[in-house]
C-alpha positions in Angstrom: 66.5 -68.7 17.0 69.4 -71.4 16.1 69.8 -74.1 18.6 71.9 -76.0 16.5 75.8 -77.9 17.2 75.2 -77.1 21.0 78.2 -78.4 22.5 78.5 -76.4 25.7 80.3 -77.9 28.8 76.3 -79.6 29.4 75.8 -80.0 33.1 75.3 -83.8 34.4 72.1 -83.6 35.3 69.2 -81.8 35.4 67.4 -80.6 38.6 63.5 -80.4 38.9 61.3 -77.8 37.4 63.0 -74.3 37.5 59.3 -73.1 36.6 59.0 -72.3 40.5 61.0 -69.5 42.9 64.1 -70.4 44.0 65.8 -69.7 47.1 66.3 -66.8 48.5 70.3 -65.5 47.7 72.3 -62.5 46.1 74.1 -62.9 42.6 77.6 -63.8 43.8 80.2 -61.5 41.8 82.1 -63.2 38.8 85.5 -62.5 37.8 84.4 -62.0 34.5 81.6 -59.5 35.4 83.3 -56.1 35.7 80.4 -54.8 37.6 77.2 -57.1 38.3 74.9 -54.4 39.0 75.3 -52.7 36.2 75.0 -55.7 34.0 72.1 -55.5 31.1 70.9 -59.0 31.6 69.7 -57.7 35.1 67.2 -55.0 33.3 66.4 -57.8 31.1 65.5 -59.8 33.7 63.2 -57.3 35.3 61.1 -57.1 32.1 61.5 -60.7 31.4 60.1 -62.0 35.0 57.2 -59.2 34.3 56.3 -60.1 31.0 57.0 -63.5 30.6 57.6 -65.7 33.4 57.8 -64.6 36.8 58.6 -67.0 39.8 61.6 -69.1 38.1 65.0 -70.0 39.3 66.6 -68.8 36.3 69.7 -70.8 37.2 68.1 -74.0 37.2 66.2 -72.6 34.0 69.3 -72.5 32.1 70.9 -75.6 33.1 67.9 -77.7 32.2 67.6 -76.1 28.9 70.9 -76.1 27.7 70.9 -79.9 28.4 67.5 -80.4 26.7 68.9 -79.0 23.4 71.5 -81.7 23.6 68.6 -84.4 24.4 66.2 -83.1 21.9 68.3 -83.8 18.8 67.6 -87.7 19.3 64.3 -87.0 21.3 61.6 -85.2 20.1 60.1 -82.4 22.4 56.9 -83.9 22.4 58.0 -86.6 24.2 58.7 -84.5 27.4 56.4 -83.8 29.9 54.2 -81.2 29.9 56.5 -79.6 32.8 59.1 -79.9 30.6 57.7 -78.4 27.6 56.4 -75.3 29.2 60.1 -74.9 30.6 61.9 -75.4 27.6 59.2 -72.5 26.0 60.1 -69.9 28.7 64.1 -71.1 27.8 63.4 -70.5 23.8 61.6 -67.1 25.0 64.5 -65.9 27.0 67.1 -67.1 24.1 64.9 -65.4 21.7 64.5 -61.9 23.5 68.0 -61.5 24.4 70.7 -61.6 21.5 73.9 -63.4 21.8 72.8 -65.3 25.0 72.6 -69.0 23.2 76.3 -68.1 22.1 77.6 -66.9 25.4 75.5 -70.0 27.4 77.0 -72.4 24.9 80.8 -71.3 24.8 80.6 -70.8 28.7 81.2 -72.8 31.7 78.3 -74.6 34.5 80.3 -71.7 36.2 78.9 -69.1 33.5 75.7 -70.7 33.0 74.7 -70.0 36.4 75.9 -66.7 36.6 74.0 -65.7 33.8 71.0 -67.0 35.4 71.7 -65.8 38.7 71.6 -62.3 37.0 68.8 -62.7 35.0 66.8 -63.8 38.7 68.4 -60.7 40.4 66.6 -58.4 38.2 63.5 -60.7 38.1 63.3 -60.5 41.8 64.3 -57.4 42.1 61.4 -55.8 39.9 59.0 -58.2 41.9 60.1 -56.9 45.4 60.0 -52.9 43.9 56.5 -53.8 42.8 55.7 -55.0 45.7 56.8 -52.2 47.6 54.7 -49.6 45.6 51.4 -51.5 45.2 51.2 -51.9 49.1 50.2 -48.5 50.0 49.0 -47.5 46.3 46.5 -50.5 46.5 44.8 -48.1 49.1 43.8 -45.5 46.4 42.3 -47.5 44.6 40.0 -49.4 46.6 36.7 -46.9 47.1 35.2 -43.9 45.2 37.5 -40.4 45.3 36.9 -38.7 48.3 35.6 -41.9 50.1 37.3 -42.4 53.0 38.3 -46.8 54.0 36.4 -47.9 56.9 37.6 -49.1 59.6 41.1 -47.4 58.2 43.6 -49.4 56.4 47.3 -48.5 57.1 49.5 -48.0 54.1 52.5 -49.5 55.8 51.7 -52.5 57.4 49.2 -55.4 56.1 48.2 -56.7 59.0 44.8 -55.4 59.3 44.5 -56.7 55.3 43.3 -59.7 54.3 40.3 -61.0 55.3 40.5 -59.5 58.5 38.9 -56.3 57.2 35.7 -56.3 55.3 36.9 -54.5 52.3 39.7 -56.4 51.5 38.0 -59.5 52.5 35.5 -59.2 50.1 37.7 -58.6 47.2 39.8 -61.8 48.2 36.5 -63.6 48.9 36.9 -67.0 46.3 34.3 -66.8 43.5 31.5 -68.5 44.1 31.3 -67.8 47.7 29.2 -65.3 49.8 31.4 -62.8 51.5 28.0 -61.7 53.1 27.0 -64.8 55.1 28.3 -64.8 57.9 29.1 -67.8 58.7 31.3 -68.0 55.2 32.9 -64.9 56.5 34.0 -65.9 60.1 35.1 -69.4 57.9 38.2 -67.3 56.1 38.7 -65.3 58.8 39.4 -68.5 61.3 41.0 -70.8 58.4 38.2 -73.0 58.7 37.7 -72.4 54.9 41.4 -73.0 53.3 41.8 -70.9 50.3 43.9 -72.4 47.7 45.8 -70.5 44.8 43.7 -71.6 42.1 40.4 -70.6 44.1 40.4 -67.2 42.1 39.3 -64.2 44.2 36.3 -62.3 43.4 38.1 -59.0 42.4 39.6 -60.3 39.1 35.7 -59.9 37.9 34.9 -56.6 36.4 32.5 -55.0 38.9 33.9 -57.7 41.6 30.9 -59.4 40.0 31.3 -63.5 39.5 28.8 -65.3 37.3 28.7 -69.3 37.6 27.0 -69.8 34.8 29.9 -68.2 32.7 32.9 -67.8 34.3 34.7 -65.8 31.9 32.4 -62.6 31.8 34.0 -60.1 33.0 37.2 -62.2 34.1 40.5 -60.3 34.5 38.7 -57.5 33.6 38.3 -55.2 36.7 39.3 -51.8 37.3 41.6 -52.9 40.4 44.2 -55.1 37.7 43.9 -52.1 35.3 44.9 -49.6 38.0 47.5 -51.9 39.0 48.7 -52.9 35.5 49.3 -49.1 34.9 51.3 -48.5 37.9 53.8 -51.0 37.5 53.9 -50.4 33.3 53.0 -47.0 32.3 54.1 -44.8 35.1 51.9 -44.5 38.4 50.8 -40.7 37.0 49.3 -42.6 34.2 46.5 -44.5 36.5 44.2 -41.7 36.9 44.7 -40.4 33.4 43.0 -41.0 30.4 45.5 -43.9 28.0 47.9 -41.5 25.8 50.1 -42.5 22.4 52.8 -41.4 24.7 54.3 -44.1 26.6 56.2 -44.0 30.1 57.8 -45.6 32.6 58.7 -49.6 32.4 57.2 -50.3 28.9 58.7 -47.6 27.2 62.1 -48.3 28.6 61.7 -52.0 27.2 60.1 -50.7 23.9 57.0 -52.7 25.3 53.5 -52.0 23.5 51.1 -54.6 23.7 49.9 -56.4 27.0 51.4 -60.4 27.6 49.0 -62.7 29.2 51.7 -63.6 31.7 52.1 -59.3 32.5 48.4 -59.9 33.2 48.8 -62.9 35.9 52.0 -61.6 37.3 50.1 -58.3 38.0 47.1 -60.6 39.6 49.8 -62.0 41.9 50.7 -58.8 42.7 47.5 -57.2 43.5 46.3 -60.7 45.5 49.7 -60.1 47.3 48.8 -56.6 48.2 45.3 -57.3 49.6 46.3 -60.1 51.7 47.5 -60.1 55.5 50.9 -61.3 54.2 54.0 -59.4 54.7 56.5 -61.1 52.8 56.6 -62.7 49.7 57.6 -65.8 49.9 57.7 -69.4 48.1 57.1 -71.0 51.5 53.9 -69.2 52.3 51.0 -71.3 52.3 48.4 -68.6 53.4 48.8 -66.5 50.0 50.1 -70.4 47.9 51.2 -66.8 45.0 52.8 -69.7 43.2 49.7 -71.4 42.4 47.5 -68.7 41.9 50.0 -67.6 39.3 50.5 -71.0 37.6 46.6 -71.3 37.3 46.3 -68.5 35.4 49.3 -69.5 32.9 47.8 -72.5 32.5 44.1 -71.0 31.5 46.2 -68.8 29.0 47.9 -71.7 27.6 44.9 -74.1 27.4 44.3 -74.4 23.6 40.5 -74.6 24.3 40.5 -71.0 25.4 42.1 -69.4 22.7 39.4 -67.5 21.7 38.6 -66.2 25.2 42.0 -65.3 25.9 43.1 -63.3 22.8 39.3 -61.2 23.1 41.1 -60.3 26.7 44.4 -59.3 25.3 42.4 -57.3 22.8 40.4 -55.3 25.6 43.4 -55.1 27.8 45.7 -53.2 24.8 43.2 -51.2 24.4 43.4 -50.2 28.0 46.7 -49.6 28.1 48.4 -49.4 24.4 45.4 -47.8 23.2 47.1 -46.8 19.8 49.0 -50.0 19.3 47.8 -51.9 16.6 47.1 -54.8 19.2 44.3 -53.0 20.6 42.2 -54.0 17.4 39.2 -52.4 17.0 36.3 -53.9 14.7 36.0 -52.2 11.2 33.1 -49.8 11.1 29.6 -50.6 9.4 29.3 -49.6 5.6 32.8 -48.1 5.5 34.9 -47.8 2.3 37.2 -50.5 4.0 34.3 -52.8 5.5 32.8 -53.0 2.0 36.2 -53.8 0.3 36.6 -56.7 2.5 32.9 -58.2 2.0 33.8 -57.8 -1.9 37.5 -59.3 -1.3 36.4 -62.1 0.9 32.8 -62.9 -1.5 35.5 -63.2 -4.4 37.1 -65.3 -2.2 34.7 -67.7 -1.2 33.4 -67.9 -5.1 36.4 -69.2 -5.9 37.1 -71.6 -3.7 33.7 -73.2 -4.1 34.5 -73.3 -8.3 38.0 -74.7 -7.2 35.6 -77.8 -5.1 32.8 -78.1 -7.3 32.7 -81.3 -9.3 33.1 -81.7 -12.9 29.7 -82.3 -14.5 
Protein backbone atom coordinates (compact mmCIF):
# COMPACT_ATOMS: atom_id res chain seq x y z
CA UNK A 1 0.00 0.00 0.00
CA UNK A 2 1.55 3.65 -0.84
CA UNK A 3 0.58 6.28 1.51
CA UNK A 4 2.82 8.59 0.25
CA UNK A 5 2.33 12.79 -1.00
CA UNK A 6 -1.22 12.64 0.67
CA UNK A 7 -2.43 15.97 0.02
CA UNK A 8 -6.18 15.45 0.24
CA UNK A 9 -8.50 18.38 1.30
CA UNK A 10 -7.47 16.84 5.20
CA UNK A 11 -10.37 17.54 7.45
CA UNK A 12 -9.61 20.08 10.55
CA UNK A 13 -9.86 17.91 13.10
CA UNK A 14 -10.17 14.61 14.08
CA UNK A 15 -13.16 13.19 16.14
CA UNK A 16 -12.75 10.38 18.83
CA UNK A 17 -12.27 6.79 18.14
CA UNK A 18 -14.29 5.61 15.11
CA UNK A 19 -13.34 1.97 16.50
CA UNK A 20 -17.06 2.02 18.09
CA UNK A 21 -20.82 2.08 16.22
CA UNK A 22 -21.96 5.10 15.10
CA UNK A 23 -25.33 6.44 14.98
CA UNK A 24 -27.95 5.11 13.67
CA UNK A 25 -28.63 6.85 9.79
CA UNK A 26 -29.01 5.85 6.05
CA UNK A 27 -26.19 6.68 3.43
CA UNK A 28 -27.49 10.07 2.06
CA UNK A 29 -27.34 9.90 -1.90
CA UNK A 30 -24.37 11.76 -3.68
CA UNK A 31 -24.56 13.43 -6.83
CA UNK A 32 -21.65 11.66 -7.86
CA UNK A 33 -23.07 8.12 -7.01
CA UNK A 34 -25.22 7.07 -9.90
CA UNK A 35 -26.98 4.60 -7.77
CA UNK A 36 -25.85 4.04 -3.96
CA UNK A 37 -27.27 0.73 -3.64
CA UNK A 38 -25.69 -0.70 -6.12
CA UNK A 39 -22.38 0.69 -5.26
CA UNK A 40 -19.38 -2.15 -4.75
CA UNK A 41 -17.90 -0.48 -1.65
CA UNK A 42 -21.35 -1.49 0.02
CA UNK A 43 -20.54 -5.51 -0.64
CA UNK A 44 -17.22 -4.63 0.49
CA UNK A 45 -18.30 -3.25 3.42
CA UNK A 46 -20.38 -6.23 4.31
CA UNK A 47 -17.29 -8.54 4.11
CA UNK A 48 -15.11 -5.94 5.60
CA UNK A 49 -17.28 -5.33 8.95
CA UNK A 50 -17.49 -9.39 9.02
CA UNK A 51 -14.02 -10.10 8.62
CA UNK A 52 -12.19 -7.41 9.91
CA UNK A 53 -13.74 -4.93 12.05
CA UNK A 54 -17.19 -4.78 12.85
CA UNK A 55 -18.81 -1.96 15.06
CA UNK A 56 -16.94 1.21 13.40
CA UNK A 57 -18.27 4.41 12.12
CA UNK A 58 -16.55 4.18 8.93
CA UNK A 59 -17.02 7.86 8.35
CA UNK A 60 -15.18 8.94 11.31
CA UNK A 61 -12.70 5.95 10.32
CA UNK A 62 -11.74 7.71 7.24
CA UNK A 63 -11.46 11.15 8.38
CA UNK A 64 -9.05 10.25 11.18
CA UNK A 65 -6.95 8.25 8.88
CA UNK A 66 -6.59 10.34 6.16
CA UNK A 67 -5.36 13.07 8.57
CA UNK A 68 -2.98 10.66 10.39
CA UNK A 69 -1.16 10.00 7.15
CA UNK A 70 -0.51 13.68 6.97
CA UNK A 71 0.62 13.70 10.90
CA UNK A 72 2.60 10.55 10.63
CA UNK A 73 5.26 11.88 8.16
CA UNK A 74 6.75 14.10 11.07
CA UNK A 75 5.39 11.76 13.84
CA UNK A 76 6.06 8.42 14.14
CA UNK A 77 3.08 5.90 14.58
CA UNK A 78 4.39 4.64 17.64
CA UNK A 79 3.92 7.70 19.26
CA UNK A 80 -0.02 7.38 19.05
CA UNK A 81 -1.99 5.85 21.42
CA UNK A 82 -2.82 2.48 21.49
CA UNK A 83 -6.49 3.66 20.34
CA UNK A 84 -4.98 5.20 17.70
CA UNK A 85 -2.76 2.55 16.40
CA UNK A 86 -5.38 -0.12 16.27
CA UNK A 87 -7.52 2.54 14.20
CA UNK A 88 -5.02 3.50 11.77
CA UNK A 89 -4.48 -0.71 11.38
CA UNK A 90 -8.24 -1.28 10.47
CA UNK A 91 -7.63 2.14 7.96
CA UNK A 92 -4.31 0.47 6.28
CA UNK A 93 -6.60 -2.91 6.17
CA UNK A 94 -9.49 -1.24 4.43
CA UNK A 95 -6.95 0.75 2.01
CA UNK A 96 -5.24 -2.41 1.47
CA UNK A 97 -8.33 -4.68 0.53
CA UNK A 98 -9.97 -2.29 -1.67
CA UNK A 99 -7.94 -1.03 -4.77
CA UNK A 100 -8.01 2.57 -5.85
CA UNK A 101 -9.69 3.82 -2.50
CA UNK A 102 -6.38 5.78 -1.13
CA UNK A 103 -6.53 7.50 -4.70
CA UNK A 104 -10.18 8.28 -4.67
CA UNK A 105 -10.06 9.33 -0.62
CA UNK A 106 -7.10 11.57 -1.40
CA UNK A 107 -8.30 13.39 -4.63
CA UNK A 108 -11.86 13.79 -3.03
CA UNK A 109 -13.54 16.19 -0.92
CA UNK A 110 -14.61 15.92 3.42
CA UNK A 111 -17.83 15.71 1.24
CA UNK A 112 -16.48 12.40 -0.60
CA UNK A 113 -14.58 11.12 2.27
CA UNK A 114 -17.65 10.68 4.14
CA UNK A 115 -19.64 9.37 1.55
CA UNK A 116 -17.29 6.71 1.04
CA UNK A 117 -17.48 5.80 4.51
CA UNK A 118 -21.02 6.15 4.89
CA UNK A 119 -21.22 3.39 2.18
CA UNK A 120 -18.77 1.30 3.39
CA UNK A 121 -21.00 1.38 7.13
CA UNK A 122 -24.26 0.70 5.06
CA UNK A 123 -23.11 -2.54 3.95
CA UNK A 124 -21.29 -3.22 7.31
CA UNK A 125 -24.53 -2.71 9.09
CA UNK A 126 -26.46 -4.03 6.76
CA UNK A 127 -24.69 -7.62 6.87
CA UNK A 128 -24.86 -7.24 10.78
CA UNK A 129 -28.63 -6.57 10.88
CA UNK A 130 -29.21 -9.72 8.05
CA UNK A 131 -27.17 -11.77 10.39
CA UNK A 132 -28.95 -10.91 12.99
CA UNK A 133 -32.15 -11.72 11.56
CA UNK A 134 -31.18 -15.32 10.51
CA UNK A 135 -29.34 -16.43 13.75
CA UNK A 136 -32.42 -15.53 15.87
CA UNK A 137 -34.62 -18.36 15.05
CA UNK A 138 -31.70 -20.64 13.59
CA UNK A 139 -29.97 -20.27 17.09
CA UNK A 140 -33.01 -22.62 18.10
CA UNK A 141 -31.65 -25.59 16.03
CA UNK A 142 -28.82 -25.72 17.40
CA UNK A 143 -29.21 -25.59 20.97
CA UNK A 144 -30.17 -29.51 22.01
CA UNK A 145 -29.65 -33.00 20.50
CA UNK A 146 -31.81 -33.76 16.97
CA UNK A 147 -35.17 -34.71 17.81
CA UNK A 148 -34.89 -33.08 21.35
CA UNK A 149 -37.54 -30.91 21.83
CA UNK A 150 -36.53 -27.05 24.06
CA UNK A 151 -38.12 -27.06 27.36
CA UNK A 152 -40.15 -24.82 28.48
CA UNK A 153 -40.40 -23.80 24.43
CA UNK A 154 -38.42 -21.07 23.04
CA UNK A 155 -40.14 -18.89 20.36
CA UNK A 156 -38.23 -18.30 17.13
CA UNK A 157 -39.58 -14.86 16.68
CA UNK A 158 -39.40 -12.98 19.72
CA UNK A 159 -36.40 -13.05 22.46
CA UNK A 160 -38.17 -12.31 25.25
CA UNK A 161 -38.33 -15.54 26.98
CA UNK A 162 -34.19 -15.72 26.01
CA UNK A 163 -31.71 -14.68 28.06
CA UNK A 164 -31.41 -15.67 31.33
CA UNK A 165 -34.84 -15.88 31.86
CA UNK A 166 -34.94 -19.50 30.50
CA UNK A 167 -32.68 -22.12 31.85
CA UNK A 168 -31.19 -23.15 28.58
CA UNK A 169 -30.10 -20.04 27.42
CA UNK A 170 -29.26 -18.94 30.74
CA UNK A 171 -26.75 -21.41 31.18
CA UNK A 172 -24.99 -20.82 27.95
CA UNK A 173 -24.77 -17.00 28.78
CA UNK A 174 -23.94 -17.96 32.42
CA UNK A 175 -20.18 -15.92 32.89
CA UNK A 176 -17.29 -18.42 33.17
CA UNK A 177 -16.50 -19.11 36.43
CA UNK A 178 -19.88 -18.97 37.76
CA UNK A 179 -22.42 -21.77 38.77
CA UNK A 180 -25.51 -21.57 36.65
CA UNK A 181 -26.77 -24.28 39.10
CA UNK A 182 -26.77 -22.53 42.45
CA UNK A 183 -29.50 -20.97 42.85
CA UNK A 184 -28.93 -18.20 44.40
CA UNK A 185 -26.21 -17.28 41.40
CA UNK A 186 -29.10 -18.03 39.12
CA UNK A 187 -31.96 -15.80 40.67
CA UNK A 188 -28.63 -13.16 40.80
CA UNK A 189 -28.64 -12.73 36.72
CA UNK A 190 -32.01 -13.12 36.43
CA UNK A 191 -32.83 -9.98 38.95
CA UNK A 192 -29.59 -7.93 37.82
CA UNK A 193 -28.25 -8.34 41.10
CA UNK A 194 -25.22 -9.88 39.35
CA UNK A 195 -24.30 -7.17 36.39
CA UNK A 196 -22.68 -8.92 33.58
CA UNK A 197 -20.19 -6.96 31.80
CA UNK A 198 -18.99 -7.56 28.07
CA UNK A 199 -15.66 -8.89 28.88
CA UNK A 200 -17.27 -11.46 31.52
CA UNK A 201 -17.16 -14.16 28.62
CA UNK A 202 -20.11 -16.53 28.73
CA UNK A 203 -19.67 -20.05 29.25
CA UNK A 204 -20.73 -21.31 25.72
CA UNK A 205 -17.57 -20.01 23.85
CA UNK A 206 -16.00 -23.32 25.72
CA UNK A 207 -16.05 -26.48 23.76
CA UNK A 208 -18.47 -28.68 25.69
CA UNK A 209 -19.82 -25.30 27.49
CA UNK A 210 -17.07 -26.63 29.74
CA UNK A 211 -14.80 -23.61 31.58
CA UNK A 212 -11.56 -24.61 33.30
CA UNK A 213 -9.92 -21.89 35.75
CA UNK A 214 -6.99 -23.28 35.90
CA UNK A 215 -6.44 -22.81 32.04
CA UNK A 216 -8.63 -20.65 30.46
CA UNK A 217 -7.89 -21.22 27.05
CA UNK A 218 -8.80 -25.04 26.76
CA UNK A 219 -11.37 -25.39 24.82
CA UNK A 220 -11.92 -21.45 24.32
CA UNK A 221 -13.88 -20.36 21.14
CA UNK A 222 -13.99 -23.76 20.36
CA UNK A 223 -17.65 -24.89 20.80
CA UNK A 224 -19.99 -26.39 18.46
CA UNK A 225 -22.63 -23.44 18.98
CA UNK A 226 -19.74 -20.60 17.16
CA UNK A 227 -19.00 -23.42 14.53
CA UNK A 228 -22.73 -23.79 13.71
CA UNK A 229 -23.02 -20.20 13.70
CA UNK A 230 -19.82 -19.43 11.81
CA UNK A 231 -21.12 -21.72 9.04
CA UNK A 232 -24.45 -20.10 8.65
CA UNK A 233 -23.38 -16.77 8.20
CA UNK A 234 -20.02 -17.94 5.86
CA UNK A 235 -20.64 -21.13 4.09
CA UNK A 236 -24.33 -21.20 3.40
CA UNK A 237 -26.81 -22.30 6.28
CA UNK A 238 -27.18 -25.90 4.26
CA UNK A 239 -23.58 -26.26 5.05
CA UNK A 240 -24.14 -26.42 9.07
CA UNK A 241 -25.38 -29.95 9.28
CA UNK A 242 -23.03 -31.20 6.52
CA UNK A 243 -19.85 -32.64 6.64
CA UNK A 244 -16.91 -29.32 5.48
CA UNK A 245 -16.62 -29.77 1.46
CA UNK A 246 -13.69 -28.25 -1.07
CA UNK A 247 -16.62 -26.63 -2.42
CA UNK A 248 -17.37 -23.34 -1.08
CA UNK A 249 -20.75 -21.28 -0.83
CA UNK A 250 -22.51 -18.60 0.14
CA UNK A 251 -20.65 -15.28 1.74
CA UNK A 252 -17.04 -16.60 1.49
CA UNK A 253 -17.10 -17.74 -1.88
CA UNK A 254 -18.61 -14.64 -3.13
CA UNK A 255 -15.64 -12.63 -1.43
CA UNK A 256 -13.10 -15.32 -2.60
CA UNK A 257 -12.75 -15.85 1.29
CA UNK A 258 -10.82 -19.14 2.50
CA UNK A 259 -9.28 -19.09 5.69
CA UNK A 260 -11.03 -17.94 9.03
CA UNK A 261 -9.99 -14.09 10.55
CA UNK A 262 -9.81 -13.88 14.21
CA UNK A 263 -12.04 -10.81 14.06
CA UNK A 264 -14.81 -13.36 11.74
CA UNK A 265 -14.50 -15.37 14.94
CA UNK A 266 -15.45 -12.49 17.59
CA UNK A 267 -17.93 -10.83 15.35
CA UNK A 268 -19.70 -14.24 15.08
CA UNK A 269 -19.37 -14.50 19.16
CA UNK A 270 -21.22 -11.09 19.18
CA UNK A 271 -23.60 -12.46 17.13
CA UNK A 272 -24.39 -15.68 18.83
CA UNK A 273 -24.21 -13.74 22.55
CA UNK A 274 -26.76 -11.34 20.68
CA UNK A 275 -28.98 -14.25 19.74
CA UNK A 276 -29.20 -15.91 23.20
CA UNK A 277 -29.88 -12.86 25.07
CA UNK A 278 -33.44 -11.20 25.95
CA UNK A 279 -32.37 -8.26 23.79
CA UNK A 280 -34.35 -7.28 20.75
CA UNK A 281 -32.36 -4.78 19.13
CA UNK A 282 -28.98 -4.27 18.52
CA UNK A 283 -27.88 -1.37 19.71
CA UNK A 284 -24.66 0.73 20.84
CA UNK A 285 -26.69 2.09 23.71
CA UNK A 286 -27.65 -1.17 25.27
CA UNK A 287 -26.04 -1.78 28.47
CA UNK A 288 -27.81 -5.28 29.22
CA UNK A 289 -25.89 -7.09 26.20
CA UNK A 290 -22.51 -3.98 26.46
CA UNK A 291 -21.93 -6.24 22.34
CA UNK A 292 -19.34 -3.59 22.08
CA UNK A 293 -17.29 -4.67 24.78
CA UNK A 294 -17.65 -8.22 24.54
CA UNK A 295 -16.36 -7.71 21.02
CA UNK A 296 -13.43 -5.37 21.77
CA UNK A 297 -12.29 -7.98 24.48
CA UNK A 298 -11.87 -10.58 22.22
CA UNK A 299 -9.90 -8.27 19.56
CA UNK A 300 -7.82 -7.37 22.18
CA UNK A 301 -6.92 -11.24 23.36
CA UNK A 302 -6.20 -11.71 19.53
CA UNK A 303 -3.97 -8.82 19.30
CA UNK A 304 -2.11 -9.43 22.62
CA UNK A 305 1.41 -10.41 21.49
CA UNK A 306 1.67 -12.78 24.44
CA UNK A 307 -0.96 -15.02 22.91
CA UNK A 308 0.25 -15.51 19.75
CA UNK A 309 0.81 -18.94 20.07
CA UNK A 310 -2.70 -19.64 21.51
CA UNK A 311 -4.33 -17.69 18.93
CA UNK A 312 -2.86 -18.92 15.69
CA UNK A 313 -3.39 -22.95 17.17
CA UNK A 314 -7.28 -21.62 17.14
CA UNK A 315 -7.16 -20.28 13.66
CA UNK A 316 -5.56 -23.54 12.77
CA UNK A 317 -8.54 -25.69 14.26
CA UNK A 318 -11.12 -23.26 13.11
CA UNK A 319 -9.79 -23.57 9.08
CA UNK A 320 -9.92 -26.76 9.46
CA UNK A 321 -13.54 -26.54 10.52
CA UNK A 322 -14.53 -24.62 7.86
CA UNK A 323 -11.78 -24.37 4.93
CA UNK A 324 -10.89 -27.79 5.54
CA UNK A 325 -8.82 -27.99 2.17
CA UNK A 326 -7.24 -24.57 2.49
CA UNK A 327 -3.76 -24.69 3.11
CA UNK A 328 -4.50 -22.62 6.43
CA UNK A 329 -6.08 -25.54 7.97
CA UNK A 330 -2.35 -27.07 8.50
CA UNK A 331 -2.18 -30.29 9.48
CA UNK A 332 1.06 -31.84 11.26
CA UNK A 333 3.35 -33.94 8.82
CA UNK A 334 2.81 -37.58 9.41
CA UNK A 335 5.40 -39.85 11.51
CA UNK A 336 8.26 -41.55 9.43
CA UNK A 337 6.96 -40.12 6.06
CA UNK A 338 9.21 -39.53 3.02
CA UNK A 339 8.48 -35.69 3.80
CA UNK A 340 8.82 -35.88 7.71
CA UNK A 341 12.29 -37.52 7.20
CA UNK A 342 13.44 -35.02 4.55
CA UNK A 343 12.83 -32.28 6.96
CA UNK A 344 14.65 -33.92 10.11
CA UNK A 345 17.69 -34.37 7.43
CA UNK A 346 17.14 -30.67 6.05
CA UNK A 347 16.75 -29.08 9.39
CA UNK A 348 19.90 -31.56 11.18
CA UNK A 349 22.07 -30.00 8.17
CA UNK A 350 20.82 -27.01 9.25
CA UNK A 351 21.60 -26.85 12.75
CA UNK A 352 25.21 -28.48 11.95
CA UNK A 353 25.93 -25.65 10.27
CA UNK A 354 25.03 -23.06 12.12
CA UNK A 355 26.81 -24.41 15.18
CA UNK A 356 30.31 -24.73 12.75
CA UNK A 357 29.38 -21.07 11.68
CA UNK A 358 29.41 -20.22 16.03
CA UNK A 359 32.08 -22.43 17.07
CA UNK A 360 35.28 -20.70 18.04
CA UNK A 361 38.47 -20.92 16.31
CA UNK A 362 40.77 -23.24 18.27
Amino acid sequence: MTTENVTSSIPSKRATSALQMGPRKKAQTHPLSSSSSSDPLISHGRHFGRTVFALCNYPSLLTNGILRLEQIEETPLEDFSAEERREHRVFEQLLDSYPGLLERLRNGSEEEILHVGELIGKGASGARGDDTKSLKPAILDWLSQKGAAIQPPLHRNSKIDRGFNHELTGSLLCPAGLDWHDAETRENLRSGEISVCGDQWPVFLYAHYNYDAEDPWCGLLRSRLLTCAYKHVFTSPSSVDKDPKATRSGNARLHGMNCVTAASIAYIATQVRFALSSSSVFSRTDTTTDSETFYHSLLDLFEDPDESKEVDELLTWWNRQVFPTSSAAKRPISTNSALSKIRIKRLATKNAADSNIIAPSP
